[in-house]
C-alpha positions in Angstrom: -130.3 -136.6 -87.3 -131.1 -136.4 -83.9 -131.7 -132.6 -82.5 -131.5 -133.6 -78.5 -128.1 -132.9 -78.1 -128.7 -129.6 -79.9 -131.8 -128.8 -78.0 -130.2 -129.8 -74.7 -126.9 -127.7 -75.5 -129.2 -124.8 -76.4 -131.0 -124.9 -73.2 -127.9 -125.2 -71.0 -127.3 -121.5 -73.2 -130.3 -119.6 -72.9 -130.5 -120.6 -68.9 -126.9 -119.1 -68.7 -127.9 -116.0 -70.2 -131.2 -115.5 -68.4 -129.8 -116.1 -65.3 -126.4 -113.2 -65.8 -129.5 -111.3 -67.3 -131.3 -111.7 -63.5 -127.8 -111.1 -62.0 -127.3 -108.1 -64.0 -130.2 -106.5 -62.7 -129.2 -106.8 -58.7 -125.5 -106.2 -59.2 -125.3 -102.4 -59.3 -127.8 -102.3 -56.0 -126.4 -100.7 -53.3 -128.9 -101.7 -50.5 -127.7 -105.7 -51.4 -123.9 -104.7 -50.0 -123.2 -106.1 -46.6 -126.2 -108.3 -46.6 -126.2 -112.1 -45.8 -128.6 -112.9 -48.9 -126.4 -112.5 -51.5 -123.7 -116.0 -50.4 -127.2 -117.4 -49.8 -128.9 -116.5 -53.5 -125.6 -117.1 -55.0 -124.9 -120.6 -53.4 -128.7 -121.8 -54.2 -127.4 -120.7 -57.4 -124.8 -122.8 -58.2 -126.8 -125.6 -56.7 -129.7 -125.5 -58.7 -127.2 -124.7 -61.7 -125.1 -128.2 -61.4 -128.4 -130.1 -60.6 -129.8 -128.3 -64.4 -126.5 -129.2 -66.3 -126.7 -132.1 -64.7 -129.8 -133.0 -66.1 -129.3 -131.4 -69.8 -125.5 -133.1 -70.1 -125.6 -136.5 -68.2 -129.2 -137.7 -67.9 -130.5 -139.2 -71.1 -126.9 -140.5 -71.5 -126.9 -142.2 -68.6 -130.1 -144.1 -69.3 -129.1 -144.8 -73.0 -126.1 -146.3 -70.8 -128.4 -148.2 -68.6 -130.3 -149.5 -71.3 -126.8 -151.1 -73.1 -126.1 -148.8 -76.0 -123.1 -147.8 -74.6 -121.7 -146.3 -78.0 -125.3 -143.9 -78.6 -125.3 -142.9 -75.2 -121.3 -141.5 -75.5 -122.2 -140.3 -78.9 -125.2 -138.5 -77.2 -123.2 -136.9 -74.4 -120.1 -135.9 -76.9 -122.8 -134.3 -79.6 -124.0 -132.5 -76.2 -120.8 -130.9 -75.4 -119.7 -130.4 -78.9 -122.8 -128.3 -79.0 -122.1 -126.6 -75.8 -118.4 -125.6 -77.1 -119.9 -123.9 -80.2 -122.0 -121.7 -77.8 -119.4 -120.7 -75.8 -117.3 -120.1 -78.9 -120.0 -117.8 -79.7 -120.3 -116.0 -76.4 -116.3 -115.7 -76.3 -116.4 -114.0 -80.1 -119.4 -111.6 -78.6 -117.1 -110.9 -76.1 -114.0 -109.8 -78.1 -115.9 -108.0 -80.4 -117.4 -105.7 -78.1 -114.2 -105.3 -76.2 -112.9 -103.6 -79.5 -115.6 -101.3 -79.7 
C-alpha cells in the first residue's frame, strides 16, 4: 500500500493545527487591534496556505498525470482527499464533543 496519500493528508493536518495554534496565541492581543498588520499577516496567510495545499493535494498527481498513468495519478489525488475527509471528520467530532462539555 502506498502511504503518500496518507502522509500528504496528514501534513495538510498538522500545518492546520500549528498554524490556529500560532493564531491562537495573537488573537486575544489587544495592542494588534486597529493595526494594518493583521489583513497583511492574514492575507500572506492564505497565500502561503493555497500554495502548501497545493503542493500536498495536486503536485505528485499532476506529474503521475504528466507521465501518462492517468488512472494512479486520480487514484493518488482521491486517496489524498479521502484521507483529508477523515481528518476533518475527526476535528468536527473534537469539536462536538467539547461543545457538550
Amino acid at each position: 500500500m502506498n502511504r503518500k496519500p496518507f502522509l500528504h493528508a496528514l501534513s495538510a493536518a498538522v500545518y492546520i493545527v500549528v498554524i490556529v495554534l500560532v493564531i491562537s496565541l495573537f488573537a486575544d492581543n489587544p495592542a494588534m487591534e486597529g493595526t494594518i498588520l493583521v489583513p497583511m499577516v492574514m492575507l500572506s496567510l492564505f497565500v502561503l496556505s493555497a500554495a502548501i495545499m497545493g503542493f500536498l493535494f495536486v503536485y505528485e498527481p499532476l506529474q503521475m498525470y504528466f507521465d501518462n498513468r492517468k488512472q494512479e495519478a486520480t487514484s493518488f489525488f482521491l486517496k489524498t482527499v479521502g484521507y483529508f475527509a477523515c481528518f476533518v471528520a475527526l476535528f468536527l467530532l473534537a469539536l462536538i464533543y467539547y461543545s457538550s462539555l
